[in-house]
C-alpha positions as CSV (number, residue, x, y, z in Angstrom):
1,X,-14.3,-19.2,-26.2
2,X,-14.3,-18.6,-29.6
3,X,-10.9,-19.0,-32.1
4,X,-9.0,-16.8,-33.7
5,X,-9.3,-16.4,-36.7
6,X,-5.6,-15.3,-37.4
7,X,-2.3,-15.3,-36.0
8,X,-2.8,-11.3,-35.5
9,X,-5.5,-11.5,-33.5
10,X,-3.9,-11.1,-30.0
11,X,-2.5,-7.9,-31.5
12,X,-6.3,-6.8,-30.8
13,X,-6.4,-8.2,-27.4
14,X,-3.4,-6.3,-26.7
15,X,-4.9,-3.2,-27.5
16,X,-8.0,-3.9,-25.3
17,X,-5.7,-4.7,-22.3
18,X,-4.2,-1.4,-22.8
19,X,-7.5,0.4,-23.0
20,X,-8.6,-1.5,-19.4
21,X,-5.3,-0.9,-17.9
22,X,-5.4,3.0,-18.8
23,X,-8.9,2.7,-17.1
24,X,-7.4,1.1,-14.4
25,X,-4.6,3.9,-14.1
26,X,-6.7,6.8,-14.4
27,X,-9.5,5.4,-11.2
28,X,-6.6,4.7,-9.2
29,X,-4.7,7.7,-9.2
30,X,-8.6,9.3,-8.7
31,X,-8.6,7.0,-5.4
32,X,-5.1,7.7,-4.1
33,X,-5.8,11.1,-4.4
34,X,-9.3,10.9,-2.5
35,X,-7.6,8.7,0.4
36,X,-5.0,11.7,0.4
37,X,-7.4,14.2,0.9
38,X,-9.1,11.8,3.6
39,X,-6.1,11.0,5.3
40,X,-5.1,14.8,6.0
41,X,-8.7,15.2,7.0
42,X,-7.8,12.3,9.4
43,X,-4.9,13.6,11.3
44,X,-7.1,17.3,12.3
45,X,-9.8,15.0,13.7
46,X,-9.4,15.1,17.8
47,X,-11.5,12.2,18.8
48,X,-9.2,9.1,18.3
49,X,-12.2,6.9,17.3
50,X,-13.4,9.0,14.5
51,X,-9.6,9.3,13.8
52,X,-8.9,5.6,13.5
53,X,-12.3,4.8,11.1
54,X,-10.8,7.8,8.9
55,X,-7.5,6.3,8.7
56,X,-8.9,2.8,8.2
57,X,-11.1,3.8,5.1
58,X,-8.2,5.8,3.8
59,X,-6.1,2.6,4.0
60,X,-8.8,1.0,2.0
61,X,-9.0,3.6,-0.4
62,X,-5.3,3.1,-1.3
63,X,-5.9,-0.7,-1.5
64,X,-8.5,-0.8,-3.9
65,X,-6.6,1.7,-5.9
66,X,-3.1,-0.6,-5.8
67,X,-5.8,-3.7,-6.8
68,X,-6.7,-1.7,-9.5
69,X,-3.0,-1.4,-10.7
70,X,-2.7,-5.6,-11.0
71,X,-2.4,-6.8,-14.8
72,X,-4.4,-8.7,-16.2
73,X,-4.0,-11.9,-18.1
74,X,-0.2,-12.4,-16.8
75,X,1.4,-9.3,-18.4
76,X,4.2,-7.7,-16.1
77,X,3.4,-4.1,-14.6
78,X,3.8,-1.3,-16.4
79,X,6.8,1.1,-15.0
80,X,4.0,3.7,-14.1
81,X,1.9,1.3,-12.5
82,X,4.8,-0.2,-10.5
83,X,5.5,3.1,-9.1
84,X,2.0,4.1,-8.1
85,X,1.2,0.8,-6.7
86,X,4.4,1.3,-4.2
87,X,3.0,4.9,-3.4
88,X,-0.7,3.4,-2.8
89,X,1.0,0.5,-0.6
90,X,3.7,2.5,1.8
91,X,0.7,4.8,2.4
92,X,-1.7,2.4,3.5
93,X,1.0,1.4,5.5
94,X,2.1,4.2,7.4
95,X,-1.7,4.9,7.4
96,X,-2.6,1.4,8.9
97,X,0.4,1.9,11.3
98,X,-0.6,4.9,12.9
99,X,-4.2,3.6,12.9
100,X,-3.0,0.9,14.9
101,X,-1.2,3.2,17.6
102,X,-4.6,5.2,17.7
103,X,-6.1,5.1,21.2
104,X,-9.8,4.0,21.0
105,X,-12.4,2.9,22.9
106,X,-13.8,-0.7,23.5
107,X,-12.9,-4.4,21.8
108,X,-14.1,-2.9,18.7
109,X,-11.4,-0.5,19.1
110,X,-9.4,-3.0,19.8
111,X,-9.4,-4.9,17.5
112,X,-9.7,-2.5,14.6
113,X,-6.2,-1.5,16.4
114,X,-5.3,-5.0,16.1
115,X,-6.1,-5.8,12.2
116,X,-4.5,-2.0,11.4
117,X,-1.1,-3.5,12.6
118,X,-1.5,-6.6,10.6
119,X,-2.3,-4.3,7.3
120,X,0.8,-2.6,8.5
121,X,2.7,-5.5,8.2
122,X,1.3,-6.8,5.2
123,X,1.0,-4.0,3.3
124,X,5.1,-3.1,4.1
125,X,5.6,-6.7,3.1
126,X,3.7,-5.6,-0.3
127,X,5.7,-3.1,-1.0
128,X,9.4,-5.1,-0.7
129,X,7.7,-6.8,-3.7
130,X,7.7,-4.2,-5.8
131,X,10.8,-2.7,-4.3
132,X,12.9,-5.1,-2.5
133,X,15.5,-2.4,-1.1
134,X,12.4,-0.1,0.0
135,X,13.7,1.7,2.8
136,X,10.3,2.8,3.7
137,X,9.0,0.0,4.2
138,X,11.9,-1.7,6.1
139,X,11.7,0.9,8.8
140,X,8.0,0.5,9.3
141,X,8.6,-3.1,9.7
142,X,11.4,-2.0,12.0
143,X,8.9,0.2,14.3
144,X,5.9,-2.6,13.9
145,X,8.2,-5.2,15.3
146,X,9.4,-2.5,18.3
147,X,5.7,-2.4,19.2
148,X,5.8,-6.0,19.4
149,X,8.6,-5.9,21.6
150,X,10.9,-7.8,19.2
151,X,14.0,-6.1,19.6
152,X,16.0,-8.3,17.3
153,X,13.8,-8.2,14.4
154,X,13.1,-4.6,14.9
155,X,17.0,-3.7,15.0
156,X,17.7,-5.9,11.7
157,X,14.9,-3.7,10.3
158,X,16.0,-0.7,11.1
159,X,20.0,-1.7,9.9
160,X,18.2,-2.8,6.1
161,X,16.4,0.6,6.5
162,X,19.5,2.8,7.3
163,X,21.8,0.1,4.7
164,X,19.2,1.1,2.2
165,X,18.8,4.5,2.4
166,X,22.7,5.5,2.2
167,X,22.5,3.1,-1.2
168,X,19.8,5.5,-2.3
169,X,21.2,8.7,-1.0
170,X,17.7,9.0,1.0
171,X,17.0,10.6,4.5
């Protein structure tokens, strides 16, 4: 590693974090709008297991592009970033969601099914970190844990979903 060779130098390093994070910006909004496009493609397909790998790669799709958005070198996230990291992550999660209610065919099916609902999950979870009032996410947490048959944690969900929304003035 070599040394500075002035107190100004991270000035420089500055800039080249901006230039990678710009880069890093500009790919992912390229990818969220792909998984868009691949996602509407998604919901006209009629056979559920073609449906569910369309879905699935969509979901991935939005979580390269949200990995893209990380800073580097422990800088906070920019606004911008912040913003299209929660869009990236609430739509991989409603994506993963209904992939995971998807009826297909076989274990594989299955369990593709299986890990969808865990993305769900994880991916809603994502998104209270960047929001932490996200009514979004709250209510898909509310609907995963119905399909779980947790009725409890589904109905505290769903109240932090509603208590949120009315704070935002959101339907």
């Amino acid at each position: 590693m070599a040394c500075r060779q002035s107190k100004w130098d991270f000035l420089e390093d500055d800039a080249d974090l901006d230039e990678e994070a710009e880069a890093g910006r500009l790919e992912a909004r390229d990818l969220r709008e792909q998984a868009n496009a691949l996602s509407h493609f998604a919901q006209g397909l009629k056979e559920p297991v073609a449906q569910q790998e369309k879905l699935c790669e969509a979901v991935a799709m939005y979580c390269r592009a949200d990995g893209l958005l990380k800073p580097k070198r422990g800088r906070p996230m920019a606004p911008e970033d912040k913003d299209l990291a929660l869009q990236c992550r609430l739509n991989a999660a409603c994506l993963a969601h209904q992939a995971s209610s998807a009826p297909s065919g076989g274990r594989k099916g299955e369990q593709r099914a299986a890990q969808a609902e865990d993305a769900a999950g994880r991916l809603s979870r994502e998104a209270l970190e960047l929001d932490a009032e996200n009514p979004h996410a709250a209510l898909l947490l509310a609907r995963l844990a119905a399909g779980r048959r947790e009725r409890a944690v589904a109905e505290q969900w769903l109240l932090r979903a509603k208590n949120w929304a009315e704070l935002r003035k959101d339907e």
